[in-house]
Residue, then its C-alpha position, 0 to 999 in steps of 0.5 A: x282180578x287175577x286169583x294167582x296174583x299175590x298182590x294187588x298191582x294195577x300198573x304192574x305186568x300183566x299174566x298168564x296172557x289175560x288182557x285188559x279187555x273186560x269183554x270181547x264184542x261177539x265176531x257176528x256183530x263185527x261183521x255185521x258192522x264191517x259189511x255196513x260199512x263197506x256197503x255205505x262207502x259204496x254208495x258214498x263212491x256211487x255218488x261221488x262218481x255221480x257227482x263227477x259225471x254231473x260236473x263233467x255235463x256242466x263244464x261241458x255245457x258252460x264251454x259250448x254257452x262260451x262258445x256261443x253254441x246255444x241260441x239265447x233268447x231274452x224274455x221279458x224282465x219279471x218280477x223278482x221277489x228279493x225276500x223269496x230269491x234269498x231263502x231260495x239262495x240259502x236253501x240251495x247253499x245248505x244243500x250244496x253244503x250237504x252234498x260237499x259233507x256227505x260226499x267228504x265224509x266217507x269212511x276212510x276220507x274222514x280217517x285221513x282229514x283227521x289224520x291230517x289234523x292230528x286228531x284219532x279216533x279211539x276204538x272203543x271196548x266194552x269196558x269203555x264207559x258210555x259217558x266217556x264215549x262222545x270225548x273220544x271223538x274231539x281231540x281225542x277225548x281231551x276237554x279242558x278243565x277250565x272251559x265250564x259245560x254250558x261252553x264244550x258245544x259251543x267249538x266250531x268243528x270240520x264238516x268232516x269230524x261232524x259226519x264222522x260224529x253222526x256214524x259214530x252215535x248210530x254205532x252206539x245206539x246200535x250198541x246199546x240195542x244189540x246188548x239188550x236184545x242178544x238175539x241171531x244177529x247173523x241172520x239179521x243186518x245191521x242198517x246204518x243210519x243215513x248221515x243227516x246234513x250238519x249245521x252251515x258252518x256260516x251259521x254257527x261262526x256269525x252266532x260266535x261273533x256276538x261277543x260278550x263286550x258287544x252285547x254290554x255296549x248295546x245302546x237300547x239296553x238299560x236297567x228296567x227302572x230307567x224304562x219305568x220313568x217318565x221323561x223330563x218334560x222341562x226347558x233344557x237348553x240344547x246340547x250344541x249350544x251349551x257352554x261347557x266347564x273346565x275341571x279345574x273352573x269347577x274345583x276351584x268354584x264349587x270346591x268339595x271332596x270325594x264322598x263316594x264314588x262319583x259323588x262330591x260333598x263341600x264340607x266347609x262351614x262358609x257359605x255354599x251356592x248349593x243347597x244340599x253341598x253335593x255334586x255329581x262329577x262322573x266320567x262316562x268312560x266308566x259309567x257306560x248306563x249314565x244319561x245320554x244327553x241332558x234331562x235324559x234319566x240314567x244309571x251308575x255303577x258302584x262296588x260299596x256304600x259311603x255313609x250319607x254326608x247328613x250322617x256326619x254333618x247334619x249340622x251343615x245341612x238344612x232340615x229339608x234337603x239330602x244329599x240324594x235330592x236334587x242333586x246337580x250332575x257334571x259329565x265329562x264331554x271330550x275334556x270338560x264338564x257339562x250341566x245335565x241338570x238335577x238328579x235325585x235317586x227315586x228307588x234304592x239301589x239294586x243288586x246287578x245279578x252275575x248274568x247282567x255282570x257278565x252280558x251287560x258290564x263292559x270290561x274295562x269298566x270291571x278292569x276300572x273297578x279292579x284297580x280303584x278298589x286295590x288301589x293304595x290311595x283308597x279311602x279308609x271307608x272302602x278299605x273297611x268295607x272290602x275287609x267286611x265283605x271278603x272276610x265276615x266277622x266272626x258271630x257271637x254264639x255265646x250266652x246273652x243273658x246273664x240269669x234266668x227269666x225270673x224277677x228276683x231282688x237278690x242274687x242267687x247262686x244260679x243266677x251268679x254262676x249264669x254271670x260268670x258263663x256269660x262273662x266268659x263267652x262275652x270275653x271269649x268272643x272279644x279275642x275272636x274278633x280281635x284276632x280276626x281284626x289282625x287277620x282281616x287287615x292283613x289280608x285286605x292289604x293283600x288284595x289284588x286286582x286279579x282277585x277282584x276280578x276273580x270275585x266279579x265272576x265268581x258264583x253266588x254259591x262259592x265259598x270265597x264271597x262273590x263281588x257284584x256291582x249295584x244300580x244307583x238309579x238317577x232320575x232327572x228331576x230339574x234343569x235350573x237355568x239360574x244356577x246355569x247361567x251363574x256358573x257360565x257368568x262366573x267362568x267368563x269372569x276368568x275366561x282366560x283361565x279356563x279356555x282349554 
């Protein structure tokens, strides 16, 4: 602070000749840093004319072999052992790598790349934070916001600016030291470290090629329950000689109506050729975890939950079936649908965590989702549901009981005076929730699909409600010839109706 400023004004002109500087490195200290750095660009030279003289004896050398001016002799082939010759040859490439760094990353060559990249190198003062530091050497000193911590190592960068690095965290840790221990540092010099050889670049671009969309497509990944399972050991009629079924063969045969993602029920009165009146018709190009082949156990995704059909036709079912036992399943290959057999969810549904979201979850299955829960044809059911889970209804914290824990036959005065508070809770309460029943439906028709897939990566923790898929295990439990063979009697019946 300047006592002769009458105002405090950090963007104003500076007076009296004071500069910005808090503190002024001690000019031994610089010198002590001008002459190592001086003395390891010698040595940087001495070995890059070494270099040049060692490539000069082998250009030589290869001329005088071209012009056949050694006698070859060939001995006897000896056996090579491939796997020892590799690690041999990626030895020898990381040291080539080294060598090509080391000599590349000199003082005044590596100023001159970055030069050429448009990237410099701040000098830095005492007033410089130590946690500020390490940005001023990558793009000078500016991360983007948006890219998360976990994420800022991860940049590929120049053998060049990674020398330069290493140079540069020796200095600071000198720096630390020497403002610890404030001693006669022109009696002492100042060693460098000596530059340890980066990371093959190689390396770090094949471990940035594992993208998160291949890794959600990896064919041995399955959720742990499906592992769990024993395989269906019944007679299941091979895939290649199955008879597949037309889309509109099983609408207008098995009829039915969305219940839920996926899952189809028949809610008519008449007769029915399937017992529970359910079926699964699922297309795999959105379920990526279904069954593989027939009788194979597997796995959809949902976002929300229907209630169970035997909740609101229990008239329509029988007493010893559900609609989540023994359920037949339709999978969509190439344009039609074929019979994987009897499914039946065994465990409840689990919850898929953020890692498994964002590893195991391709994206065009979360883009799928996106759009089919903002879509303007949606269900009633899943419009109630998204209003409940992005906006939460409001608590009742109001009074509960009307009176006093006291058995009495006649009404007291507290006893009246705690009905009235309660009444007034009670309706305080009713017009909270119709106002949020007015806001909640107006937002809800306001969601986007950019929304929802903001809310697929959201954190567990944030403060609007994150959105996470959930499991719906299915087990094959049965493959019914009978029921097979009736719909393949019953397509044939109109086979000219349903041959594409």
């Amino acid at each position: 602070m300047n006592p002769a400023a009458n105002n405090f004004a950090p963007t104003g002109p500076q007076q009296n000749g004071t500069t910005s500087q808090v503190s002024t490195p001690s000019s031994l200290y610089l010198e002590a840093r001008v002459l190592n750095l001086e003395e390891g660009h010698a040595n940087l030279l001495d070995d890059v004319n070494g270099l040049r003289e060692l490539y000069r004896v082998l250009s030589f050398s290869v001329e005088k072999l071209k012009k056949e001016g050694w006698p070859v002799h060939v001995d006897p082939f000896q056996e090579v052992d491939a796997k020892i010759s590799r690690q041999n040859a990626v030895q020898f490439r990381s040291e080539l790598e080294s060598l090509k760094n080391e000599v590349q990353g000199s003082v005044h060559g590596g100023a001159d790349v970055e030069k050429a990249n448009g990237m410099t190198t701040s000098k830095r003062t005492g007033s410089t934070p130590p946690h500020l530091r390490a940005a001023s050497v990558t793009s000078g000193g500016k991360i983007k916001s948006s890219l998360p911590p976990h994420l800022r190592g991860k940049k590929v960068e120049s053998s060049n600016n990674h020398s330069i690095k290493e140079q540069l965290a020796g200095i600071q840790s000198k720096d630390r030291f020497t403002s610890n221990t404030q001693t006669n540092s022109s009696a002492k010099r100042i060693h460098m470290p000596a530059p340890s050889p980066p990371a093959s670049p190689e390396t770090i671009v094949q471990d940035q090629a594992l993208s998160l969309e291949r890794l959600s497509l990896e064919q041995a990944w399955k959720p742990y329950h499906l592992t769990t399972l024993a395989a269906f050991s019944g007679q299941i009629l091979p895939g290649d000689t199955a008879i597949t079924f037309h889309p509109d063969f099983l609408a207008n045969t098995l009829g039915g109506a969305s219940w839920s993602p996926g899952l189809r029920f028949i809610k008519g009165k008449g007769p029915c050729i399937l017992k529970n009146r359910t079926y699964y018709q699922l297309d795999p190009r959105n379920e990526p975890y279904l069954p593989e082949a027939p009788g194979s156990h597997g796995a959809k995704l949902t976002a929300f939950f229907n209630k169970a059909p035997e909740e609101e036709f229990a008239d329509l079912l029988d007493d010893d079936s559900n609609s989540y036992e023994g359920v037949p399943m339709f999978v969509l290959v190439g344009k039609r649908y074929m019979y994987y057999g009897n499914y039946s969810q065994t465990r409840w549904s689990d919850k898929l965590d953020y890692d498994t979201m964002t590893a195991r979850v391709p994206q065009h299955v979360k883009n799928y989702w996106a759009e089919e829960l903002t879509s303007a044809t949606r269900e009633e059911w899943v419009t109630e549901e998204l209003k409940n889970h992005f906006f939460r209804k409001p608590e009742y914290d109001g009074r509960l009981f009307a009176a006093p824990d006291q058995e009495t036959t006649v009404d007291t005065e507290k006893e009246i005076e705690c009905t009235e508070k309660m009444t007034r809770d009670v309706r305080k309460y009713a017009e909270k929730l119709r106002e949020w029943e007015r806001e909640a439906n107006m937002k809800t028709a306001m969601i986007k699909k950019q929304s929802i897939l903001e809310a697929f990566d959201a954190s567990d923790m944030d403060e609007a409600p994150a959105l996470r898929l959930w499991w719906e295990y299915l087990e094959c439990v049965d493959w019914r010839k009978d029921f097979y063979d009736l719909l393949v009697t019953l397509q044939k019946c109109s086979s000219g109706s349903y041959l594409q």
